[in-house]
Biopython code that builds the backbone (N, CA, C, O; Angstrom):
import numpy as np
from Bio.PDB.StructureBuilder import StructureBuilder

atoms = [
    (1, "UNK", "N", (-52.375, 37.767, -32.794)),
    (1, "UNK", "CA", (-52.366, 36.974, -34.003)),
    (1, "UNK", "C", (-53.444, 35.887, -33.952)),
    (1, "UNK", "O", (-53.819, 35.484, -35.053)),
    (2, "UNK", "N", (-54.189, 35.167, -32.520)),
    (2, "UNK", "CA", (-54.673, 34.321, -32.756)),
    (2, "UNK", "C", (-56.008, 34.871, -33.312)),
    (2, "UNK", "O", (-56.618, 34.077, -34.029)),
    (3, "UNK", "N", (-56.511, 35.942, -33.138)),
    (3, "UNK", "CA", (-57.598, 36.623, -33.390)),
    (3, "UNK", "C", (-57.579, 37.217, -34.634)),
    (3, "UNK", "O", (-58.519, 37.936, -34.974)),
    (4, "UNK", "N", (-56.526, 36.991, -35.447)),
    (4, "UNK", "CA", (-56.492, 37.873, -36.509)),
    (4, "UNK", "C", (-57.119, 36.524, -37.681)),
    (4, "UNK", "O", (-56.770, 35.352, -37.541)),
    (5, "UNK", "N", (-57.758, 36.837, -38.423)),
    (5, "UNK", "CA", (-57.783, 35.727, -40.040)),
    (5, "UNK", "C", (-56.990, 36.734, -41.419)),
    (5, "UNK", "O", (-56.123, 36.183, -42.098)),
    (6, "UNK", "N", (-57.286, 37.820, -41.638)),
    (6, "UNK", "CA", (-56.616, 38.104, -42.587)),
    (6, "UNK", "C", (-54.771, 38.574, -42.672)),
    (6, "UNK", "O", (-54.536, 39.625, -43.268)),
    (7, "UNK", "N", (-53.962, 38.050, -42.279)),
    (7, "UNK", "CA", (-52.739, 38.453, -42.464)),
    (7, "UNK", "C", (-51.437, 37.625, -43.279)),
    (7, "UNK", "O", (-51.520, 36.586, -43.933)),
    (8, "UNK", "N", (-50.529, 38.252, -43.070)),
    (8, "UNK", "CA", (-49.215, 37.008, -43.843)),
    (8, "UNK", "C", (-48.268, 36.783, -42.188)),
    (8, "UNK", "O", (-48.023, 37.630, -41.329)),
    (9, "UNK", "N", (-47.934, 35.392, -42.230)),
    (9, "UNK", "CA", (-46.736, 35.550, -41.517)),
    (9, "UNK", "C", (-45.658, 35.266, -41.823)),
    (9, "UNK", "O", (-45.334, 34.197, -42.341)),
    (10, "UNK", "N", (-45.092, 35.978, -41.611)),
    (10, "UNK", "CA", (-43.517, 36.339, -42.539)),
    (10, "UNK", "C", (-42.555, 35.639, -41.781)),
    (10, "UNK", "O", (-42.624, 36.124, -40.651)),
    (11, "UNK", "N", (-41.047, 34.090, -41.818)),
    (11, "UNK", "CA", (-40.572, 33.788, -41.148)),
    (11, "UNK", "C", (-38.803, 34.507, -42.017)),
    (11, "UNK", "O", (-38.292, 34.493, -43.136)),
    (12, "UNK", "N", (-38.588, 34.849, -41.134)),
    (12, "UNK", "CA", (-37.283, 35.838, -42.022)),
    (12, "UNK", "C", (-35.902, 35.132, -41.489)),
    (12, "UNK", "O", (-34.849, 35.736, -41.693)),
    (13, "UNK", "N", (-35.882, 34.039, -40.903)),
    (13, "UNK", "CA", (-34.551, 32.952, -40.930)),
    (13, "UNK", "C", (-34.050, 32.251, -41.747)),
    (13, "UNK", "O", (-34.960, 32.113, -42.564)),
    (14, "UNK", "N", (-33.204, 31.693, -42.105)),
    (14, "UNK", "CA", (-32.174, 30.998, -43.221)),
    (14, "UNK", "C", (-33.087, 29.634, -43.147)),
    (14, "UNK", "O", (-33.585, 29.092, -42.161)),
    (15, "UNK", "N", (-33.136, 29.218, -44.729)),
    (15, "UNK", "CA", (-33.587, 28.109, -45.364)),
    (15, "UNK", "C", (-33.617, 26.739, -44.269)),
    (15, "UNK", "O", (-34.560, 26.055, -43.872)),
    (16, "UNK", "N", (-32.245, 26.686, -44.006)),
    (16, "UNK", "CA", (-32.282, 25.430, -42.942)),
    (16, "UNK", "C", (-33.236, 25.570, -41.559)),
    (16, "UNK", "O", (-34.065, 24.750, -41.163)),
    (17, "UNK", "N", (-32.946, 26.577, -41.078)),
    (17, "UNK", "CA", (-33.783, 26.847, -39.745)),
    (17, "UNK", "C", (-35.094, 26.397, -40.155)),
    (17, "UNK", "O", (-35.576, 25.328, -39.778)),
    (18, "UNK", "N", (-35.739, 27.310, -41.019)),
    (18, "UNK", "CA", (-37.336, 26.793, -41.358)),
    (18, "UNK", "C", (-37.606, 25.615, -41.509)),
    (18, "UNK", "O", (-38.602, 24.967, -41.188)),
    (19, "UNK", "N", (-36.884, 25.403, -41.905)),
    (19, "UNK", "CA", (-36.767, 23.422, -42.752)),
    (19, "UNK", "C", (-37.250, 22.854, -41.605)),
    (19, "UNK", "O", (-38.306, 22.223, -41.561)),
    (20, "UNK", "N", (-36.180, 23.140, -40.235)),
    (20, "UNK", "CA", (-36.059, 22.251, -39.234)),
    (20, "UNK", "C", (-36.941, 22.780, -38.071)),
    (20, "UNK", "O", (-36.648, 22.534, -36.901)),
    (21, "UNK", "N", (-38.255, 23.665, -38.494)),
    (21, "UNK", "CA", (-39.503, 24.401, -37.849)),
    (21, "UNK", "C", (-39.721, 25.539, -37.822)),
    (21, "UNK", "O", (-38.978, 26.459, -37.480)),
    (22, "UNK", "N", (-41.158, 25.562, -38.320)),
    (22, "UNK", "CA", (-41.859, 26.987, -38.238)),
    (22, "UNK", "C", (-43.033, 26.789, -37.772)),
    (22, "UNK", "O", (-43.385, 25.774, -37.171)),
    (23, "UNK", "N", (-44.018, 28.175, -38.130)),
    (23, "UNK", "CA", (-44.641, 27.804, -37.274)),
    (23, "UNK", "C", (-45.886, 28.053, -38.457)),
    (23, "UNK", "O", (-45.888, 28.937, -39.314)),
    (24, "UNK", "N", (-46.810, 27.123, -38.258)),
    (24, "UNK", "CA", (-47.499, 26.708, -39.415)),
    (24, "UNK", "C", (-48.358, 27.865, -40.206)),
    (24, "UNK", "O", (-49.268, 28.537, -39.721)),
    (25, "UNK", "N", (-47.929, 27.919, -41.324)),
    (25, "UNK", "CA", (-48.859, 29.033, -42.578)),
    (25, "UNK", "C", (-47.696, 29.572, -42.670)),
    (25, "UNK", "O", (-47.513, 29.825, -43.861)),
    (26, "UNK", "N", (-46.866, 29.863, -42.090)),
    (26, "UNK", "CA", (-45.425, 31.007, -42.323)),
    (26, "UNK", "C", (-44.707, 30.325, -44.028)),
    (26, "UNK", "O", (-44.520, 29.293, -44.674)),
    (27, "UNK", "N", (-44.487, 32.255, -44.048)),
    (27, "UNK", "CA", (-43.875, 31.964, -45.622)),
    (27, "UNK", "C", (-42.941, 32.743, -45.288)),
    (27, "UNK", "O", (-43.019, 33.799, -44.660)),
    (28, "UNK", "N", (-41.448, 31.877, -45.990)),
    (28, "UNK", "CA", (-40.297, 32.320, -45.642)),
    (28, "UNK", "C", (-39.564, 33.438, -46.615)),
    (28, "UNK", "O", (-39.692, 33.361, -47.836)),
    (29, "UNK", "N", (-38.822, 34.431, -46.017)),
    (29, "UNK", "CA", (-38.059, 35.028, -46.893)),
    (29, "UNK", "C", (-36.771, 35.448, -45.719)),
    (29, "UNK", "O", (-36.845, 35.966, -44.605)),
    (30, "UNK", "N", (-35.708, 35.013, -46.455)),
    (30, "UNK", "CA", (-34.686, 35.336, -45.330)),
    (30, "UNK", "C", (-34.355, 36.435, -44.850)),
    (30, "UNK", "O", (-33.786, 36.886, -45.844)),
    (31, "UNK", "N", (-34.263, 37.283, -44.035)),
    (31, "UNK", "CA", (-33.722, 38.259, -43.819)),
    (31, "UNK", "C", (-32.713, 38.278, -45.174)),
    (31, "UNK", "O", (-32.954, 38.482, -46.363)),
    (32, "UNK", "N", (-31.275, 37.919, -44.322)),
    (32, "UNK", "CA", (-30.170, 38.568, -45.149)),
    (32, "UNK", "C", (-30.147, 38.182, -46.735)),
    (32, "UNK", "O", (-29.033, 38.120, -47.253)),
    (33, "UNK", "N", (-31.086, 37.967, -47.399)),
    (33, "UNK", "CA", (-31.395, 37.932, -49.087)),
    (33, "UNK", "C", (-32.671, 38.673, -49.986)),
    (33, "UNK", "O", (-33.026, 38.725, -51.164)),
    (34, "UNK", "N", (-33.180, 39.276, -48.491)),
    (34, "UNK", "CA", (-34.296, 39.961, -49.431)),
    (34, "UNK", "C", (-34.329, 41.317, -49.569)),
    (34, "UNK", "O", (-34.096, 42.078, -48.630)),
    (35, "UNK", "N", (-34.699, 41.801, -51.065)),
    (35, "UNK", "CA", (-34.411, 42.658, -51.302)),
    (35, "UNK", "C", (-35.666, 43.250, -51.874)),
    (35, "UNK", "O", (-36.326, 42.276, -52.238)),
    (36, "UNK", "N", (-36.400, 44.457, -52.167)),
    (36, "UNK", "CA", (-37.458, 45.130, -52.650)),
    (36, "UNK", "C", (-38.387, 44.146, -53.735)),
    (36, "UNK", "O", (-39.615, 44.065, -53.775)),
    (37, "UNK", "N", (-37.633, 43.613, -54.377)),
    (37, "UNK", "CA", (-38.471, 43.548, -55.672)),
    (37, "UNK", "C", (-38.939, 41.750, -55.224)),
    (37, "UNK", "O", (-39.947, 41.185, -55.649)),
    (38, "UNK", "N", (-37.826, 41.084, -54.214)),
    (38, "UNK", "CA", (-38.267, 39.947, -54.129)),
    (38, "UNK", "C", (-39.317, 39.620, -52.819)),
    (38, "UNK", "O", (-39.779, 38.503, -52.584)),
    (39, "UNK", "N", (-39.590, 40.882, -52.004)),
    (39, "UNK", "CA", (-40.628, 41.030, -51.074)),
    (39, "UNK", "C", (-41.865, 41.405, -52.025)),
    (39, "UNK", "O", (-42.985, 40.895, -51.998)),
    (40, "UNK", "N", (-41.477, 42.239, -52.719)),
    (40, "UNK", "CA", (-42.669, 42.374, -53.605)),
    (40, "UNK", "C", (-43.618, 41.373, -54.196)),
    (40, "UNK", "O", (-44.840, 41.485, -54.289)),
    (41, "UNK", "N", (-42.699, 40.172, -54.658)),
    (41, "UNK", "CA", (-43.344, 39.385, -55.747)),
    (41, "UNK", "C", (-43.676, 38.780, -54.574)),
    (41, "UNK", "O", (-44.374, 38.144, -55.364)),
    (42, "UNK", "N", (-43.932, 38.233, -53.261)),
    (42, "UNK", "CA", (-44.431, 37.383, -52.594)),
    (42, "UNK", "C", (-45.428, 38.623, -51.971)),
    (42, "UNK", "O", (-46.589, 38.515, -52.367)),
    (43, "UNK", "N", (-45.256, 39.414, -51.351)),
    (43, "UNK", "CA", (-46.204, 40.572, -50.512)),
    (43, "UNK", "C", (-46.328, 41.416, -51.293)),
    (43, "UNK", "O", (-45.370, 42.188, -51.327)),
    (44, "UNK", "N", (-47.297, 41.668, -52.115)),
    (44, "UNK", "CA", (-47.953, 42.757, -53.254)),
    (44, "UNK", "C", (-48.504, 43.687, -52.363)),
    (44, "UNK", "O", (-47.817, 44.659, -52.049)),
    (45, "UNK", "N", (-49.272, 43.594, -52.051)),
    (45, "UNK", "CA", (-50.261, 44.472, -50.923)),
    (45, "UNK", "C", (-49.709, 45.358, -49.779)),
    (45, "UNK", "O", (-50.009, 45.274, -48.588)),
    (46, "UNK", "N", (-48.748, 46.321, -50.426)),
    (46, "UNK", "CA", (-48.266, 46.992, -49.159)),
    (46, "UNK", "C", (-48.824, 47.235, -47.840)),
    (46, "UNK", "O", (-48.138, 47.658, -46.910)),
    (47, "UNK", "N", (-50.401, 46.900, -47.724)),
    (47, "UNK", "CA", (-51.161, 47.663, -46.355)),
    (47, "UNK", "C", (-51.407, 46.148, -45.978)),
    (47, "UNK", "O", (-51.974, 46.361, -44.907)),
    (48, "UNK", "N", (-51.390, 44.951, -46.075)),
    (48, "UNK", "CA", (-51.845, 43.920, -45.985)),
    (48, "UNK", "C", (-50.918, 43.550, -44.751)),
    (48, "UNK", "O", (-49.699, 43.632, -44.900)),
    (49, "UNK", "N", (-51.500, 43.111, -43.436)),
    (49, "UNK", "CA", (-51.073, 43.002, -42.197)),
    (49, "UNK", "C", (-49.935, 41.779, -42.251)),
    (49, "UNK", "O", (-50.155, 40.654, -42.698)),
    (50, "UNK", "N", (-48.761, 42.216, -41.738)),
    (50, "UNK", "CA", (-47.859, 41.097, -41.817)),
    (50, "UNK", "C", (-47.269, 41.075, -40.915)),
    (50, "UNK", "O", (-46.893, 42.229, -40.710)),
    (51, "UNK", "N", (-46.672, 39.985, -39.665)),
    (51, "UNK", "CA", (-46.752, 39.884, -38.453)),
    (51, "UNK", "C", (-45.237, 39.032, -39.256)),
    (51, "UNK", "O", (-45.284, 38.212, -40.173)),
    (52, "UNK", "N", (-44.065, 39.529, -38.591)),
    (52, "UNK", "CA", (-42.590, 38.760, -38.585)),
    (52, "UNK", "C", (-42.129, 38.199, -37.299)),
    (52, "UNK", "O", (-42.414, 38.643, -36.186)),
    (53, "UNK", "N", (-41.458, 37.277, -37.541)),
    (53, "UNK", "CA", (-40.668, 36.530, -37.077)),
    (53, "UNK", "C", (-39.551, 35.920, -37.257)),
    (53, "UNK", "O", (-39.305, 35.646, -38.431)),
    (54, "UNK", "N", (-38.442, 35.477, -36.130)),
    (54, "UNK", "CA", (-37.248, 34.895, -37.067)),
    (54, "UNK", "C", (-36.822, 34.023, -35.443)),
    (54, "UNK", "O", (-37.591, 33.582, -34.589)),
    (55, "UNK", "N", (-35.710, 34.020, -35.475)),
    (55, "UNK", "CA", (-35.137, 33.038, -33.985)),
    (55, "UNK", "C", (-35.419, 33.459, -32.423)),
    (55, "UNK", "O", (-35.813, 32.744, -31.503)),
    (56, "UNK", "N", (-35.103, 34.789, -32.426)),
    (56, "UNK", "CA", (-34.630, 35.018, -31.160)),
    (56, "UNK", "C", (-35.407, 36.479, -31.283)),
    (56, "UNK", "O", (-35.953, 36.766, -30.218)),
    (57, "UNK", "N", (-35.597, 37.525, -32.379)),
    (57, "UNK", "CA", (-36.204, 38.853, -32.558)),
    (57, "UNK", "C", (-35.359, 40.124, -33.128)),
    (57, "UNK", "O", (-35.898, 41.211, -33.336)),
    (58, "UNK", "N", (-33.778, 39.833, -33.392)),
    (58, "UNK", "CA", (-32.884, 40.348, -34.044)),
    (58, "UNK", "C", (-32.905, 40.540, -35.340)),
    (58, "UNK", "O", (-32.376, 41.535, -35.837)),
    (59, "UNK", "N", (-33.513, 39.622, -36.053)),
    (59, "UNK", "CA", (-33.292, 39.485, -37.883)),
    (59, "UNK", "C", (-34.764, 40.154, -37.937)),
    (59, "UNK", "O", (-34.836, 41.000, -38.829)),
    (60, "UNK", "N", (-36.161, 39.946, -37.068)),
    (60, "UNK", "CA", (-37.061, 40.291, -37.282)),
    (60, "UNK", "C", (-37.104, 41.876, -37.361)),
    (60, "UNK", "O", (-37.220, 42.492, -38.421)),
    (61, "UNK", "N", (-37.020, 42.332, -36.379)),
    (61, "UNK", "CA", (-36.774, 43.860, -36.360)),
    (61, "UNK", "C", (-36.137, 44.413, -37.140)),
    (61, "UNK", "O", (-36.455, 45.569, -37.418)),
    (62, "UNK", "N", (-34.953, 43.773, -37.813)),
    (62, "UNK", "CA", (-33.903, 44.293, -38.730)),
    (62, "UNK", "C", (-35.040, 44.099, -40.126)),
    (62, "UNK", "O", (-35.195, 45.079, -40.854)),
    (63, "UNK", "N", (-35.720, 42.935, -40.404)),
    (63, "UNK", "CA", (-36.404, 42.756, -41.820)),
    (63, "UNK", "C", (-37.979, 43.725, -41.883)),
    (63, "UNK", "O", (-38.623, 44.082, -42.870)),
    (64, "UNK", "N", (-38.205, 43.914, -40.618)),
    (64, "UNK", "CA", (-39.250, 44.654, -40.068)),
    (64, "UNK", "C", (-39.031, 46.291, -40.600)),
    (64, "UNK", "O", (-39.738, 46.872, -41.424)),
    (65, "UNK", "N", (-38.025, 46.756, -39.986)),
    (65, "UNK", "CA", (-37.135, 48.012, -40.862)),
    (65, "UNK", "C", (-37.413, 48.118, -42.286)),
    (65, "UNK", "O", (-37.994, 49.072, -42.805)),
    (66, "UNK", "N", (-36.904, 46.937, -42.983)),
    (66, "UNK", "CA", (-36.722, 46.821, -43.816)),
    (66, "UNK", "C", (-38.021, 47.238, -44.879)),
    (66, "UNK", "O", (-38.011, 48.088, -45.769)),
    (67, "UNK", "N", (-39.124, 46.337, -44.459)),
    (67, "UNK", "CA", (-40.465, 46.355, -44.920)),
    (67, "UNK", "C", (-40.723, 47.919, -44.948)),
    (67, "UNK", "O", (-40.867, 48.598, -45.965)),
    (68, "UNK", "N", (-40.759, 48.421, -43.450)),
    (68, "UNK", "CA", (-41.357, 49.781, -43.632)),
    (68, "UNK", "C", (-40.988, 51.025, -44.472)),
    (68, "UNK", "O", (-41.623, 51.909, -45.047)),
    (69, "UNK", "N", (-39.654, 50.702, -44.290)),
    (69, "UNK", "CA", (-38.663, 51.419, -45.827)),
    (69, "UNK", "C", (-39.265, 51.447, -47.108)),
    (69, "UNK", "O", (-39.464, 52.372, -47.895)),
    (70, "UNK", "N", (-39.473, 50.425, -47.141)),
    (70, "UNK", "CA", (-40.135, 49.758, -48.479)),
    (70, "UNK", "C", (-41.439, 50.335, -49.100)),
    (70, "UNK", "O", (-41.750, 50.320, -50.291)),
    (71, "UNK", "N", (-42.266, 50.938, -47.865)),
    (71, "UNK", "CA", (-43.536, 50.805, -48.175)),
    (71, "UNK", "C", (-44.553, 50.076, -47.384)),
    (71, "UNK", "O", (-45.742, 50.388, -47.455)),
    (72, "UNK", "N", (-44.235, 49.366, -46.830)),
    (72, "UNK", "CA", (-45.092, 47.996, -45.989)),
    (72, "UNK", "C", (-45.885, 49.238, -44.619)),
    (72, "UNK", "O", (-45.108, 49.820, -43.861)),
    (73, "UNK", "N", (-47.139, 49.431, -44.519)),
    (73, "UNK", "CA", (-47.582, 49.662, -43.338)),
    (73, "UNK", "C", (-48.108, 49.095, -42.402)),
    (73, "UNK", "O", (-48.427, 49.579, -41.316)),
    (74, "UNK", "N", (-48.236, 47.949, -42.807)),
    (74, "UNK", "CA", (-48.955, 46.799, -40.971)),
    (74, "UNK", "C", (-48.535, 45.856, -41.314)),
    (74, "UNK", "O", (-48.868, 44.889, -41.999)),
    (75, "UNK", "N", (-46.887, 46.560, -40.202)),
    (75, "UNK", "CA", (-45.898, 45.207, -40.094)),
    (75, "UNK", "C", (-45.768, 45.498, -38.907)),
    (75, "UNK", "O", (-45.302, 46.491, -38.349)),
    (76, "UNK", "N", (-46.423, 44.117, -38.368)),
    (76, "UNK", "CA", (-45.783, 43.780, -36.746)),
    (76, "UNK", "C", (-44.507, 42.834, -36.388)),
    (76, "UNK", "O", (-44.159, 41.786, -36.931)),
    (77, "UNK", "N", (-44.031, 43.408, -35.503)),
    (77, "UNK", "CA", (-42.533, 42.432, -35.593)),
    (77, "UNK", "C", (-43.182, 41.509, -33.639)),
    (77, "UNK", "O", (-43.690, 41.878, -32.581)),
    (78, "UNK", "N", (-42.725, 40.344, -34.227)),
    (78, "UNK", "CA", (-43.491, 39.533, -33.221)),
    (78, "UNK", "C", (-42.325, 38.634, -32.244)),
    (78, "UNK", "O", (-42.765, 37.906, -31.354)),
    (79, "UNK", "N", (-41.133, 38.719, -32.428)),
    (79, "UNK", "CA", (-40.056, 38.645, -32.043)),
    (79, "UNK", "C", (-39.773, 37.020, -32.652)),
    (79, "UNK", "O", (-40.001, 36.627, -33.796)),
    (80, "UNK", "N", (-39.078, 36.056, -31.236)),
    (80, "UNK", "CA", (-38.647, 34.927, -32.022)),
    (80, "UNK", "C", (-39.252, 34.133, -31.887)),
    (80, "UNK", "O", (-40.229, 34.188, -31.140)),
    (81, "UNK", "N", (-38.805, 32.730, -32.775)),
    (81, "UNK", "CA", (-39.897, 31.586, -32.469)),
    (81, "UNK", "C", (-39.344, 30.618, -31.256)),
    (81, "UNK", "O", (-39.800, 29.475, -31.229)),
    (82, "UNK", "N", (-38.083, 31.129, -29.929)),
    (82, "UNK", "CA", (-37.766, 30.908, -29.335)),
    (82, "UNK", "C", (-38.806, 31.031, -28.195)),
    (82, "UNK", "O", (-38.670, 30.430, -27.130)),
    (83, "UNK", "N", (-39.717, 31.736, -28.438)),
    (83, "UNK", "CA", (-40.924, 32.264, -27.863)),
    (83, "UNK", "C", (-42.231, 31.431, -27.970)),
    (83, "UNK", "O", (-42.983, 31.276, -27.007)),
    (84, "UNK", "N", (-42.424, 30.976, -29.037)),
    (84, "UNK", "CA", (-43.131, 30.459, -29.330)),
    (84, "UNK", "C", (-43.531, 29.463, -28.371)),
    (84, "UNK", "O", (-42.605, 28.754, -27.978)),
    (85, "UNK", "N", (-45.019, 29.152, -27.746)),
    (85, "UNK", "CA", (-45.321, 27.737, -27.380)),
    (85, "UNK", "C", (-46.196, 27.024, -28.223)),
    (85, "UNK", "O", (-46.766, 26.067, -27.699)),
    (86, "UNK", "N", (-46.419, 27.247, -29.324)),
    (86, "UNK", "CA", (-47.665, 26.675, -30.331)),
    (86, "UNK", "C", (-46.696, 25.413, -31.241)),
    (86, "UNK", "O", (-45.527, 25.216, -30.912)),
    (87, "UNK", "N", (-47.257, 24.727, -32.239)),
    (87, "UNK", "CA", (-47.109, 23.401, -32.586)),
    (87, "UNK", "C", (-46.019, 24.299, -33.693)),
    (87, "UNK", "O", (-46.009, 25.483, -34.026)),
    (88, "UNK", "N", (-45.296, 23.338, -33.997)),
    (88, "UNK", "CA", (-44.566, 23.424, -35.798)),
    (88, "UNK", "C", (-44.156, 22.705, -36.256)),
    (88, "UNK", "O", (-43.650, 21.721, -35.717)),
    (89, "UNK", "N", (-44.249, 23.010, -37.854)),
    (89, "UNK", "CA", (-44.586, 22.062, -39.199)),
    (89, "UNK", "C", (-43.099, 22.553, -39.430)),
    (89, "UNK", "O", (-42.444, 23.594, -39.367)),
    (90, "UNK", "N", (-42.861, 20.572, -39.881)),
    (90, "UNK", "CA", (-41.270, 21.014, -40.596)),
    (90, "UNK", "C", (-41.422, 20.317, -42.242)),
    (90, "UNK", "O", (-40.497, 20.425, -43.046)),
]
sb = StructureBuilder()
sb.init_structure("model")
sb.init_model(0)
sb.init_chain("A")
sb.init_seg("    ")
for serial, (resi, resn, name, xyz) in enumerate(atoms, 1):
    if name == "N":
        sb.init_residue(resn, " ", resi, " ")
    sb.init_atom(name, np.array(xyz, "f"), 0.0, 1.0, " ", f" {name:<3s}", serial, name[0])
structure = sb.get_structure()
């Protein structure tokens, strides 16, 4: 990811979690509320590289699924931000 410039990063945890840190540029959509048409209106670009994340790597993989179902072809699931050692914006 640090090498990448064109992608989305997708944070797929509940409203509060993000609130209380992510990790900076991430645009949130929760796992357990998103549904086709509301991934759509934020990620148009089905081929457009999108790298997920969520706590721990459970909700990611599960929303990761989800995407590819959908249509989505460059979705990387990047596990949690429990992982993370980089800065975050609350």
């Amino acid at each position: 990811m640090e090498n990448d410039s064109d992608f989305i990063l997708l944070d797929v945890r509940r409203l509060d979690e993000f609130q209380a840190g992510h990790i900076p540029g991430a645009v949130l959509l929760t796992n357990e509320t998103m549904t086709e048409e509301s991934v759509a209106a934020v990620l148009p670009n089905k081929s457009q590289k999108i790298y997920v994340y969520c706590r721990s790597g459970h909700r990611s993989k599960i929303a990761s699924r989800k995407l590819a179902d959908w249509g989505y072809t460059n979705v990387i699931e990047i596990g949690g931000i429990r992982q993370y050692t980089g800065t975050v914006e609350k």
